[in-house]
VEXMI-574165 format. One record per residue (C-alpha): residue number from 1; residue in three letters; x, y, z. Coordinates in Angstrom, 1 decimal, decimal comma. Example, Ala and Ser with C-alpha at 12.3 -4.5 7.8 and 13.67 -1.06 7.14 Angstrom:
2
@seq = 1 type = ALA X = 12,3 Y = -4,5 Z = 7,8 $
@seq = 2 type = SER X = 13,7 Y = -1,1 Z = 7,1 $
This chain:
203
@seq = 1 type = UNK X = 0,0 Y = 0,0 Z = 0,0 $
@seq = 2 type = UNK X = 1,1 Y = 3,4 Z = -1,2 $
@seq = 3 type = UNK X = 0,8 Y = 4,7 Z = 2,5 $
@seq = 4 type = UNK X = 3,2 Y = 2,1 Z = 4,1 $
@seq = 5 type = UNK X = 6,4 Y = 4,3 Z = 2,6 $
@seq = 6 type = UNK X = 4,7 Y = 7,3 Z = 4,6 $
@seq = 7 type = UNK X = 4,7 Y = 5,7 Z = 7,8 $
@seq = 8 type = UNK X = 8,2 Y = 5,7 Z = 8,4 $
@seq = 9 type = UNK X = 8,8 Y = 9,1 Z = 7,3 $
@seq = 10 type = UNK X = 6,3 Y = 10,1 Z = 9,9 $
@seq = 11 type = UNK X = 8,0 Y = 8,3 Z = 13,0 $
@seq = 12 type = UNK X = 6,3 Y = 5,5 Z = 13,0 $
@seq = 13 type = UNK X = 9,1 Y = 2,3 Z = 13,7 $
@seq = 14 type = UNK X = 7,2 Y = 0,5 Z = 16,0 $
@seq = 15 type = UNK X = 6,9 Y = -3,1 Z = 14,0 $
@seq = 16 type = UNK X = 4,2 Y = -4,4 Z = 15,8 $
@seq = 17 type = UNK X = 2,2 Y = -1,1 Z = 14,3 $
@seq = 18 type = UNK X = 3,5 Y = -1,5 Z = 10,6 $
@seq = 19 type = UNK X = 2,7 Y = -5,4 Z = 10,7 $
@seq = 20 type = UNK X = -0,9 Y = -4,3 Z = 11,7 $
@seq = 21 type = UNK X = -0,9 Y = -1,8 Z = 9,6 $
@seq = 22 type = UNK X = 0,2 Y = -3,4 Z = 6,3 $
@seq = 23 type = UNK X = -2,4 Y = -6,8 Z = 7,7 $
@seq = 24 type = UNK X = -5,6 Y = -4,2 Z = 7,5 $
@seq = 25 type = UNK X = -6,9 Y = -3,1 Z = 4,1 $
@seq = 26 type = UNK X = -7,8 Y = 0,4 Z = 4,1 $
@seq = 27 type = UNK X = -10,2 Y = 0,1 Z = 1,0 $
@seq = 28 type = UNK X = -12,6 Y = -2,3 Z = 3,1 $
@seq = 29 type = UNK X = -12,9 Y = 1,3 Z = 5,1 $
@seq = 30 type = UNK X = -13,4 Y = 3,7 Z = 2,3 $
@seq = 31 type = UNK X = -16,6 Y = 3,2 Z = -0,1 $
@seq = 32 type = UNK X = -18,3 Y = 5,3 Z = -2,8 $
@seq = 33 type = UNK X = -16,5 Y = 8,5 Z = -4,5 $
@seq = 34 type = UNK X = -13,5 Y = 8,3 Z = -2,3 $
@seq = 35 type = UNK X = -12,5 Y = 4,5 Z = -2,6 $
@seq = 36 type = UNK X = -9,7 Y = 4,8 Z = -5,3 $
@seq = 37 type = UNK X = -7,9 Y = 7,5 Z = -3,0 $
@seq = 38 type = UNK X = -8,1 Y = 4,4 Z = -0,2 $
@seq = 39 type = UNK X = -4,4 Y = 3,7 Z = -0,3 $
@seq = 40 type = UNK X = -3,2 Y = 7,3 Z = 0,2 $
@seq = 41 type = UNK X = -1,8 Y = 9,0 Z = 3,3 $
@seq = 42 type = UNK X = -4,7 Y = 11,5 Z = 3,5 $
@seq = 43 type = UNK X = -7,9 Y = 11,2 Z = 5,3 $
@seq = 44 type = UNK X = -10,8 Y = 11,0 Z = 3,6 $
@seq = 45 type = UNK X = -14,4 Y = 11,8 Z = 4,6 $
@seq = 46 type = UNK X = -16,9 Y = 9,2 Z = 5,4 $
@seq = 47 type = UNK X = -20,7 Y = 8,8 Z = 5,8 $
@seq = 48 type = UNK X = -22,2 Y = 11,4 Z = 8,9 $
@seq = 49 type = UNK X = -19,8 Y = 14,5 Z = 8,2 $
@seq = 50 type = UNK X = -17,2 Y = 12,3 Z = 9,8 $
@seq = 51 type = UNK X = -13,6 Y = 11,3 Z = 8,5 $
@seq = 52 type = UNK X = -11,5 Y = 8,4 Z = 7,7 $
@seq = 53 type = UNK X = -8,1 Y = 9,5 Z = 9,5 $
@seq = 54 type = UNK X = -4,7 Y = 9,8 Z = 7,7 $
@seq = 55 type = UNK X = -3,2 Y = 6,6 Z = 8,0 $
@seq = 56 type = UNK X = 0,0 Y = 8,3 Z = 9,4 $
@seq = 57 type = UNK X = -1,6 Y = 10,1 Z = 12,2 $
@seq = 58 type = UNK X = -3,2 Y = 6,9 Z = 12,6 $
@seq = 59 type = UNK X = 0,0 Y = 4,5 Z = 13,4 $
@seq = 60 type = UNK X = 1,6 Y = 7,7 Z = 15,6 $
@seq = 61 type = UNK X = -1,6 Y = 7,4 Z = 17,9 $
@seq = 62 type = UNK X = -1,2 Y = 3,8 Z = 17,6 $
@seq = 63 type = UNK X = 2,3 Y = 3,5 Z = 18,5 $
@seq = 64 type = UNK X = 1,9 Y = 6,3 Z = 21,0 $
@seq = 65 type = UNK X = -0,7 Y = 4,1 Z = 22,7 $
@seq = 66 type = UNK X = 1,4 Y = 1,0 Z = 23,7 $
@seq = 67 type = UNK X = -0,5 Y = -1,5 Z = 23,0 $
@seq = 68 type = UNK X = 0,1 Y = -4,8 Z = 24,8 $
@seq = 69 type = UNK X = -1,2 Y = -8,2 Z = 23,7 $
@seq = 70 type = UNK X = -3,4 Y = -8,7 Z = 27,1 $
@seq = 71 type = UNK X = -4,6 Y = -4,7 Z = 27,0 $
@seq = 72 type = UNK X = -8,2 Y = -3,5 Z = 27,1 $
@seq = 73 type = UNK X = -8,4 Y = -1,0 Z = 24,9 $
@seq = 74 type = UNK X = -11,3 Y = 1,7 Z = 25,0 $
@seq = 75 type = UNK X = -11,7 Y = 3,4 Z = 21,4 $
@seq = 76 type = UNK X = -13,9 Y = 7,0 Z = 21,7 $
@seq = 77 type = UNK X = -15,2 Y = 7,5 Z = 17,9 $
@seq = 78 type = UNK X = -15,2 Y = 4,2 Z = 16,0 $
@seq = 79 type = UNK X = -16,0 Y = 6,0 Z = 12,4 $
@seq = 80 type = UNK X = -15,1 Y = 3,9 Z = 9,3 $
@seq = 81 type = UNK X = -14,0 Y = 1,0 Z = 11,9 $
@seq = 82 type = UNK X = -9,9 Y = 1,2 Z = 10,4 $
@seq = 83 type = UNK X = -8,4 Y = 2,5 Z = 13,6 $
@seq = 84 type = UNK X = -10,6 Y = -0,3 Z = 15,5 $
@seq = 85 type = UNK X = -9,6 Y = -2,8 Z = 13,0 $
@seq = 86 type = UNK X = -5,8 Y = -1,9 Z = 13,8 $
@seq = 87 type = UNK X = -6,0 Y = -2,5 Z = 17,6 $
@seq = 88 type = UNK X = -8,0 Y = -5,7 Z = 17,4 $
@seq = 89 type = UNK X = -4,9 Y = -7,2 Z = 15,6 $
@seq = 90 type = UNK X = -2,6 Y = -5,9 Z = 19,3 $
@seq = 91 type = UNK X = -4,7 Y = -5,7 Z = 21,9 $
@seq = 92 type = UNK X = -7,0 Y = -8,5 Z = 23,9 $
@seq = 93 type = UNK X = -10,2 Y = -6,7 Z = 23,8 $
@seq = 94 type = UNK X = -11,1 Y = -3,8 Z = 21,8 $
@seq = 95 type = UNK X = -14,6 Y = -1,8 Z = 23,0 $
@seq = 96 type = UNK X = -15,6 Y = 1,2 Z = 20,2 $
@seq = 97 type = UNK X = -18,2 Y = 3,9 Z = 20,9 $
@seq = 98 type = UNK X = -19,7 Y = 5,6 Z = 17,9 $
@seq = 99 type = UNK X = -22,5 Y = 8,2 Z = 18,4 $
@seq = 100 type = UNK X = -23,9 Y = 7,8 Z = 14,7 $
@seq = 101 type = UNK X = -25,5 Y = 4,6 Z = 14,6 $
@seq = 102 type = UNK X = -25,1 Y = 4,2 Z = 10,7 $
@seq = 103 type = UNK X = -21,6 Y = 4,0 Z = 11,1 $
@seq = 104 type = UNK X = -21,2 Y = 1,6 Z = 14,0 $
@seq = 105 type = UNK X = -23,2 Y = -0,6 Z = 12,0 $
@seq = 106 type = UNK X = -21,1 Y = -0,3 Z = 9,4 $
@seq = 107 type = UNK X = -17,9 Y = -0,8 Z = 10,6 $
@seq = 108 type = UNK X = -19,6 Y = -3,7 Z = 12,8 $
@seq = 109 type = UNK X = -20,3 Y = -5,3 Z = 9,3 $
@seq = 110 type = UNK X = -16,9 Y = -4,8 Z = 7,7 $
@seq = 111 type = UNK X = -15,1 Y = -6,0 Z = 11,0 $
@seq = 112 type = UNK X = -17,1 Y = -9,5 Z = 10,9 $
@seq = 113 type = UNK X = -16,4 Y = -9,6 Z = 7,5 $
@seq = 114 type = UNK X = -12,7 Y = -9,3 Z = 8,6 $
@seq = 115 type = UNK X = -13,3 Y = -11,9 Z = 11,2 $
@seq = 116 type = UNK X = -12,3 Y = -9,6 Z = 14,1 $
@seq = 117 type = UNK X = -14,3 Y = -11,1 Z = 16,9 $
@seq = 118 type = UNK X = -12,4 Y = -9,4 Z = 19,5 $
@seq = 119 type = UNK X = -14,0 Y = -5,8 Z = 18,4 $
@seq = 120 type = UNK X = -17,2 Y = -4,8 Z = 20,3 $
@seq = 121 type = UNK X = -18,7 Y = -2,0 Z = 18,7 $
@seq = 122 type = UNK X = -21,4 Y = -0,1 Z = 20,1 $
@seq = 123 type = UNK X = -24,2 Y = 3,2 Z = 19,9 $
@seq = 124 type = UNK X = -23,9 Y = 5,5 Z = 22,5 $
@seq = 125 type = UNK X = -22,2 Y = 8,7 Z = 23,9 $
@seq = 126 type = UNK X = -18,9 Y = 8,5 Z = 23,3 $
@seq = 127 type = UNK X = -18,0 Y = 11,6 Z = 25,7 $
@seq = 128 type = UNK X = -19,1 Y = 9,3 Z = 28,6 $
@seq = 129 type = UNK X = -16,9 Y = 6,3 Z = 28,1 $
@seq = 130 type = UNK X = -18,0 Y = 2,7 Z = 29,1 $
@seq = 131 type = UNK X = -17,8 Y = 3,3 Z = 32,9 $
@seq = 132 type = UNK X = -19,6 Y = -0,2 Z = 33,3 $
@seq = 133 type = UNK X = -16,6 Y = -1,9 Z = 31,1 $
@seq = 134 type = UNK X = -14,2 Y = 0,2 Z = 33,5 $
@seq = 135 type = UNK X = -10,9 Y = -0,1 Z = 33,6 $
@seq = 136 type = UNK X = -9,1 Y = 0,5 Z = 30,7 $
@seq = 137 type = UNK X = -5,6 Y = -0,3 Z = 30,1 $
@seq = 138 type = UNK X = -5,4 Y = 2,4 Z = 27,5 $
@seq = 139 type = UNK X = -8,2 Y = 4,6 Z = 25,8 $
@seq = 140 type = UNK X = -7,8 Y = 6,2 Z = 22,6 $
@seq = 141 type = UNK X = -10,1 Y = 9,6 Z = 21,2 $
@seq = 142 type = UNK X = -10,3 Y = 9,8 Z = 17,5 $
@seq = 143 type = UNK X = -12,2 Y = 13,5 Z = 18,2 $
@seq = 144 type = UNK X = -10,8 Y = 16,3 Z = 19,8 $
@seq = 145 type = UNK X = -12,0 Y = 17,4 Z = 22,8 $
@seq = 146 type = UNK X = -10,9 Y = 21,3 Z = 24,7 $
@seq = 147 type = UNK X = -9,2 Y = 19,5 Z = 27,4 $
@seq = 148 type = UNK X = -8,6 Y = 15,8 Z = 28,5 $
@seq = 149 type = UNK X = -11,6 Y = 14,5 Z = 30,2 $
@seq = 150 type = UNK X = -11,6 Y = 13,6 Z = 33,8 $
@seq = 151 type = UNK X = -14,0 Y = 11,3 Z = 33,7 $
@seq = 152 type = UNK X = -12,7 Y = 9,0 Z = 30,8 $
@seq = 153 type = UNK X = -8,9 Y = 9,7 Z = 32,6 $
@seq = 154 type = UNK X = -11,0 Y = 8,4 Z = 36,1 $
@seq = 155 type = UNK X = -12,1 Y = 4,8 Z = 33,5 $
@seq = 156 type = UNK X = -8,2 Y = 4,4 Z = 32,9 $
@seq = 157 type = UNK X = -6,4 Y = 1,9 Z = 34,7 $
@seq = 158 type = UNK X = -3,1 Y = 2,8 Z = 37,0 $
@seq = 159 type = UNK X = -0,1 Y = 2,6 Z = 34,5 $
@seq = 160 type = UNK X = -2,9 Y = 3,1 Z = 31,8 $
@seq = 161 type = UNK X = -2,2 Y = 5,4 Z = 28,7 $
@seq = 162 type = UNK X = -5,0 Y = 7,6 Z = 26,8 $
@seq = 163 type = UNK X = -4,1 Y = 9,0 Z = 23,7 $
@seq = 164 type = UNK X = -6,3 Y = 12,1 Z = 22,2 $
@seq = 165 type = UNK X = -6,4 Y = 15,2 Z = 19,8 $
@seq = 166 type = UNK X = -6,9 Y = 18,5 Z = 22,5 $
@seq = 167 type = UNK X = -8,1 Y = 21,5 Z = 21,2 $
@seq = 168 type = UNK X = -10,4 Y = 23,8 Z = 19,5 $
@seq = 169 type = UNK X = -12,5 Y = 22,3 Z = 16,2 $
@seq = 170 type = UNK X = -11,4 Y = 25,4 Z = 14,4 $
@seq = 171 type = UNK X = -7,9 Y = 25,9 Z = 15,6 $
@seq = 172 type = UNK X = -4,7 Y = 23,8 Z = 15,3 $
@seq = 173 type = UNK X = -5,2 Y = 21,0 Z = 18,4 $
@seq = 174 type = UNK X = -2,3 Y = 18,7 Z = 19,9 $
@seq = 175 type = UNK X = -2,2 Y = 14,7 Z = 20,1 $
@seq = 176 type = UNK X = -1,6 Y = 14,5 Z = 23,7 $
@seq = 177 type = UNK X = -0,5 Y = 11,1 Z = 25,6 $
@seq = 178 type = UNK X = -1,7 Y = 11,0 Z = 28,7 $
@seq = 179 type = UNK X = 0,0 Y = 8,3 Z = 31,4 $
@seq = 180 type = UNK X = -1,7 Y = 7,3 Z = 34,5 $
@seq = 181 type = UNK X = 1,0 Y = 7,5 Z = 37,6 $
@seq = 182 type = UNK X = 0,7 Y = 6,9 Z = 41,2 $
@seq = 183 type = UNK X = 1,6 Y = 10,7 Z = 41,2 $
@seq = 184 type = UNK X = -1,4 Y = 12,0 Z = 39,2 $
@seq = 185 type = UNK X = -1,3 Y = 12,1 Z = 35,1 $
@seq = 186 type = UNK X = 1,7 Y = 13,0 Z = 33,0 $
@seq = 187 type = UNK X = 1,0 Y = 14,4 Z = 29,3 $
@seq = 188 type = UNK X = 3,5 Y = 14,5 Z = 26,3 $
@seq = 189 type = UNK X = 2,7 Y = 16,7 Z = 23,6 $
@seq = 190 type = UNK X = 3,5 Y = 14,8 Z = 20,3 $
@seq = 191 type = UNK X = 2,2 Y = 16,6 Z = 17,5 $
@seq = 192 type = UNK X = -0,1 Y = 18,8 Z = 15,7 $
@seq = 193 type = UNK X = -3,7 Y = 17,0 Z = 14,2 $
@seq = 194 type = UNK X = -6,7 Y = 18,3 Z = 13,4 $
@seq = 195 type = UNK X = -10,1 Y = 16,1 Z = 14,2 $
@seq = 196 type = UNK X = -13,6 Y = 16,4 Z = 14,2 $
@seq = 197 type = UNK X = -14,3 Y = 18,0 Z = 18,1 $
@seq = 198 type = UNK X = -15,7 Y = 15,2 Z = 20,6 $
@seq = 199 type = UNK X = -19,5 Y = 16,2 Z = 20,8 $
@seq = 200 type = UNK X = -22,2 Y = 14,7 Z = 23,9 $
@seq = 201 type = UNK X = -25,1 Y = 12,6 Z = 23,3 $
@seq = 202 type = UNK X = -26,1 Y = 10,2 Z = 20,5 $
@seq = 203 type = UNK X = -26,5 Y = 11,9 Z = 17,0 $
């Protein structure tokens, strides 16, 4: 895939991401006027006003994330299903929230079809987390909210690691890895993203 060459250039070396990565077809994510621009590093829009991310950005918040083969991973924003598609192939569990209900059927379809049985995807408000599948052993936004949010912070597990987009929807906003510490949270700033913002309630 055209992208793959990208990757690197972007600072993504973990291999565990780029196997993933290279495993999952993009085009299974990408249908109608946009599907022959599937395999390039841009994000593309999807069904609902939402987007496809750029498969760069992508594997940094993957890699970022530190997934472990027995982690829980929480995923705010399923969308197409891609990013979800990625983590099923490192984590233990994946749980996805999407708010639009045509699109977490739809990426519930294309993951079956993938075989990824370890992906639960589900309708509901994102913003709120899954505080009855609480703890997480890391939790990952795909929309950007102004600041990190306690509650879905109070759902991680101790040592746990949420990775996010921070910032206003019509400003430049940060990807922000956030580490769970006996002391309280640390934050790393790792780059600059733009995402859809992180909105309350079901659509």
């Amino acid at each position: 895939m055209q992208f793959l060459f990208s990757l690197r250039s972007h600072g993504v070396t973990d291999k565990k991401v780029l196997a993933a990565m290279e495993k999952v077809d993009r085009g299974k994510f990408v249908q109608g006027l946009f599907a022959s621009r599937a395999y390039e590093d841009r994000p593309l829009p999807i069904p609902c006003g939402q987007t496809i991310s750029q498969p760069s950005v992508v594997g940094l918040m993957t890699q970022a994330l530190e997934v472990r083969p027995r982690s829980k991973v929480l995923e705010i924003g399923t969308g197409s299903g891609y990013q979800a598609a990625i983590l099923s192939l490192l984590a233990r569990r994946v749980y996805s929230v999407e708010r639009h209900r045509e699109l977490a059927q739809s990426a519930r379809r294309v993951l079956d079809d993938l075989g990824m049985v370890n992906v639960t995807v589900m309708t509901a408000d994102g913003s709120l987390g899954l505080p009855d599948q609480a703890p997480f052993d890391r939790i990952l936004l795909t929309a950007a909210p102004e600041d990190p949010p306690a509650n879905l912070l109070a759902q991680l597990s101790p040592g746990g690691i949420m990775v996010l987009p921070v910032g206003q929807s019509d400003s430049v906003q940060s990807l922000i890895k956030a580490q769970k510490t006996a002391d309280g949270v640390t934050y790393t700033e790792l780059c600059e993203v733009r995402f859809v913002p992180l909105v309350e309630g079901l659509a």
